[in-house]
Steps between C-alpha positions, in 0.01 A plus 500: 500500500754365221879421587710462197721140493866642498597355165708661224367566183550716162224733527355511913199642376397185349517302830276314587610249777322641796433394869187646607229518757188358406144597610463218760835611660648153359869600476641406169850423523625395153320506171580446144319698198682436226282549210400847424839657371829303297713682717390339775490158419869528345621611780445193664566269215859662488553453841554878580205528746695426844197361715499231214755240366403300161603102432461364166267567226318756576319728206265783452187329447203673314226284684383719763195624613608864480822486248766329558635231806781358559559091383640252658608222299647150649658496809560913426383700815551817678582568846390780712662648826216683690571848712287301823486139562184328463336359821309161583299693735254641223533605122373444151689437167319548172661426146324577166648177301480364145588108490650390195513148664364149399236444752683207663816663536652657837558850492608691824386892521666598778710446802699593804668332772432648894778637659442354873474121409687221346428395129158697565319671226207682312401351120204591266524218261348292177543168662721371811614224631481319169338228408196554771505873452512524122157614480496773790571881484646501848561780777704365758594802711717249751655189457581451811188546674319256226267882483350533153234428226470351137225542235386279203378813358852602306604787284399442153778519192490799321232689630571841792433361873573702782558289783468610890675330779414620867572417852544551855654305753404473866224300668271533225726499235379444161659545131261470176594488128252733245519483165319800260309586833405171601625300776590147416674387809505590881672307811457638874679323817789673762773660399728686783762569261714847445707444240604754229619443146890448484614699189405477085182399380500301214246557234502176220688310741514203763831668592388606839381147631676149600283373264680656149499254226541751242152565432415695193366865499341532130235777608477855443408761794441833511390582868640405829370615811602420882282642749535537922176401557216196430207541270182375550274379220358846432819647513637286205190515317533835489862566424423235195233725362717814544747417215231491209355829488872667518698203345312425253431822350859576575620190284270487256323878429169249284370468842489818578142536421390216677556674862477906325144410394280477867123481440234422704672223674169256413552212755337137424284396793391125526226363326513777199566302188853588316648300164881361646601321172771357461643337161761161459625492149691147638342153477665401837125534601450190292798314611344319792230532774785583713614786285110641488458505842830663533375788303162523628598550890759732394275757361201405710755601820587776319106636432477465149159371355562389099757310378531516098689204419619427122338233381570518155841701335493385154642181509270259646276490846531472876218267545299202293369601184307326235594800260896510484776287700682634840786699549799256427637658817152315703450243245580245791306628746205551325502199311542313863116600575561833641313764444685849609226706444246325706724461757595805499126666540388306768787602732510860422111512556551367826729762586217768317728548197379547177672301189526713158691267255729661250500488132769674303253488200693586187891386559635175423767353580686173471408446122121422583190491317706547131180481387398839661854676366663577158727695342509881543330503879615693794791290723367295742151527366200295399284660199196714659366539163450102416127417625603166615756609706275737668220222539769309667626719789161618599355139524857389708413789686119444546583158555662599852223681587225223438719255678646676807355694760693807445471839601626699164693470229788747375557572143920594427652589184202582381596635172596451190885529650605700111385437195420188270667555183442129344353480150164405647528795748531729204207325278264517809574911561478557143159356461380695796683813426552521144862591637876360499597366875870568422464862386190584791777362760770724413285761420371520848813574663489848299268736676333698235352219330306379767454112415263316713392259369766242576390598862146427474588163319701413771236603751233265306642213554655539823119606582394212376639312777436732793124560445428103365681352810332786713176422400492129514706460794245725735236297328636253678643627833310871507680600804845424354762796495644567120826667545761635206873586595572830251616853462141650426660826327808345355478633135708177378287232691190708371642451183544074610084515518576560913196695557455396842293814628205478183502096653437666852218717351323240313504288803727207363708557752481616893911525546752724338833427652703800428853343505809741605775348654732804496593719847350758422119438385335675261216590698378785280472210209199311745372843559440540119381083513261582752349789338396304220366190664143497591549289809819635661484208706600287246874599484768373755920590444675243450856572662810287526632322832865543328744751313760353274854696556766428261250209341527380859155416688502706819183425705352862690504528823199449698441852633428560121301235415259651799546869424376400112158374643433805765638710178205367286273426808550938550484541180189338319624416172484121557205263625808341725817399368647200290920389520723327265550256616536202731832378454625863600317478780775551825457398814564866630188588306254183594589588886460897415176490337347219747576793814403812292319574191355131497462420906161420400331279295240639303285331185493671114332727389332265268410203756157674528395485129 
């Protein structure tokens, strides 16, 4: 049943402030959908929608998890007069919010005063009762009866939450704060109370308490739902879940596929082995103990069984070496006596994780190594096709593996990242080819002359280092897994000497990660991958944890993050799944993954070689 808000608007066929009934008979008095049409959300802004008034700055803001929301900026905020008071008896409120607060900063969501009690009142709020309650979200639904909970576990800046407060008086009364599904905070004791809200509810605002100190707003929203009746833990779980396959395909048509495309619906039962990689492109790993352990019980919670840290991204290590210095960014830690690495190993064994250092083999950065760069080289690159360079990254790299007791080792920018065009560049192709460099590079880039061998010069070299570090470092650890990070079909990477799938053939290596970090993944692109591997069980996706909108990092929700691995678990076209990467991890998809896709822990598929 759907009961249209009485609000006035340009075009009534574009409404879409409804009160409804929902499927558990939970009445829904008020709610707030701002994002799916201008008109809409304008409305509002210019004060014309009469349920609503506007104070301050408030804007059209284009983060949203469908289209558009509404922002609240400062102490701007919005007040709403429902058509039924809300009760104390029993009722739910749930908000889909977007903090654009520091994290120590107090930020009040909403609030209300009750109608049949002095200076009483209702507040969902980003800290209270300042200085002790900085660090609480709190949901006190009456002052006066000291009746209400607080949670540690707070919204985080600029990522989606939708938050879930619940409760019901009498004498069992309870109220509970969820957050993304979750609950974070419950309190139960008596309370014979039978109060009903007094008038406005104020959205952004600390308005409706005794306690208003002008608390900012600064958060976008785009839902707000008041219901008659509690949930239970099911019942929010559920209405969490609901959004994604009809939001998210509604805001963003690149997910569509991700919910169109049903397969077999392959479920992961414990003990059956399943690759959860997961990479960290950071060095906060190598920071401090503290920091590693962080990490390591994160994604251990979470279910995931590799962590691929960097250990190396062209400008010095993350742990003791003999062959070049440390990071300047760890040069004091390391040169203390730690060792990161070790460290590092021997806790995330203990929590059966397996350690795959990373290497980004070919860029430099920071000016390093002149002696391994000239004139006329790709940016940001060392020389692929100077023999002493290569000697030295595959003995830096084989060096790790003789002294650590590591589980794999991942190649990145593997390639020649363009091509050298220094004087000895063109003097080494010419005595090989009998060719110019210059003319062969141009040339290539016109079709009907076919030039390959700038390609297959490229691919020597960058060979070179794949199939002598291959070689020597299973001499030494034969059970070690070789991965590359690539685009296996990518003409222009092919071009770079990236031929990752003729490494998988020849058996240097047992790991293609196929990266794609866009919405929509090219899954016919594996398909192709797969069909010309040999082993099809040596190529895993790797898939991003993040978008970027507007150059902005936007971390996915959760509910995607899970739906990607029972995509690929359905579909087959990846020996498990890898994500980029740690420092996009979200809470909201740790907590998601530990009760669904990853509720159990499982080993890899290679802790049996």
């Amino acid at each position: 049943m759907l009961l249209r808000v009485n609000v006035s608007m340009d075009w009534i066929t574009k409404l879409f402030f409804y009160l409804y009934i929902v499927s558990n008979s939970s009445t829904l008095i008020a709610s707030i959908n701002m994002v799916l049409h201008e008109d809409n959300i304008t409305n509002i802004i210019d004060g014309r929608d009469e349920s609503f008034k506007n104070y301050g700055e408030i804007s059209l803001s284009k983060v949203s998890r469908i289209k558009y929301s509404i922002g609240l900026k400062g102490n701007s905020y919005l007040s709403y007069k429902p058509k039924a008071p809300i009760s104390i008896s029993e009722g739910s409120m749930e908000l889909w919010v977007y903090p654009q607060w520091d994290k120590h900063e107090s930020n009040t969501l909403v609030s209300f005063p009750w109608g049949d009690i002095e200076d009483g009142y209702m507040v969902l709020s980003n800290g209270w009762w300042e200085p002790e309650g900085k660090d609480f979200l709190y949901f006190i639904l009456s002052n006066k009866d000291g009746f209400g909970c607080k949670s540690q576990s707070k919204l985080e800046p600029y990522e989606w939450s939708h938050v879930l407060i619940t409760w019901i008086a009498g004498n069992t009364a309870e109220c509970s704060i969820y957050i993304n599904g979750s609950k974070v905070a419950n309190y139960k004791n008596v309370l014979n109370s039978r109060m009903e809200s007094k008038d406005k509810i104020f959205i952004g605002s600390d308005r409706g308490t005794t306690e208003s100190h002008a608390r900012k707003s600064n958060f976008s929203i785009d839902k707000f739902n008041i219901y008659s009746n509690k949930h239970n833990d099911l019942d929010v779980q559920k209405l969490y879940k609901s959004y994604f396959e009809t939001d998210i395909i509604s805001r963003d048509h690149q997910w569509t596929w991700l919910y169109r495309d049903k397969y077999s619906n392959v479920k992961k039962s414990d003990g059956i082995p399943e690759n959860r990689i997961i990479f960290d492109e950071s060095m906060y790993w190598a920071s401090s103990k503290e920091a590693a352990d962080k990490i390591l019980n994160s994604i251990s919670e979470a279910g995931f069984n590799v962590y691929v840290p960097c250990v190396w991204h062209g400008r010095g290590t993350y742990y003791p070496s003999k062959y070049f210095k440390p990071d300047d960014r760890l040069h004091d830690v390391i040169n203390s006596g730690d060792d990161p690495l070790a460290y590092l190993i021997t806790k995330a064994h203990s929590l059966n994780i397996e350690i795959h250092p990373w290497f980004t083999v070919v860029r430099r950065e920071a000016g390093i190594l002149p002696e391994y760069s000239t004139k006329g080289l790709p940016d940001n690159a060392f020389n692929v096709h100077d023999e002493n360079f290569r000697k030295f990254i595959i003995e830096l790299m084989l060096d790790v593996v003789k002294r650590y007791d590591i589980d794999g080792i991942n190649l990145d920018y593997i390639r020649s990242m363009g091509t050298c065009l220094s004087e000895e560049c063109k003097r080494n192709y010419y005595q090989e080819y009998g060719r110019s460099l210059l003319l062969d590079k141009y040339a290539n880039k016109i079709p009907k002359y076919n030039i390959k061998q700038v390609g297959k010069w490229n691919k020597k070299s960058v060979t070179d280092i794949v199939s002598t570090f291959a070689i020597s470092a299973k001499k030494i650890k034969p059970k070690i897994t070789i991965s590359v990070d690539a685009h296996p079909l990518n003409p222009d990477l092919l071009f770079q000497g990236q031929d990752s799938i003729s490494w998988a053939n020849n058996n240097y290596i047992d790991v293609i990660f196929n990266m794609d970090y866009r919405q929509k993944v090219d899954v016919n692109t594996a398909k192709s991958i797969l069909s010309e591997l040999d082993n099809k069980n040596k190529l895993i996706m790797l898939l991003a944890t993040y978008d970027k909108v507007d150059d902005k990092v936007i971390k996915r929700d959760g509910v995607i993050i899970n739906r990607l691995i029972e995509y690929f678990r359905e579909t087959g076209v990846s020996n498990g799944l890898a994500f980029y990467h740690y420092i996009q991890l979200s809470d909201d998809q740790l907590r998601t993954l530990s009760q669904n896709a990853y509720s159990n822990k499982v080993e890899t598929s290679w802790s049996s070689k």
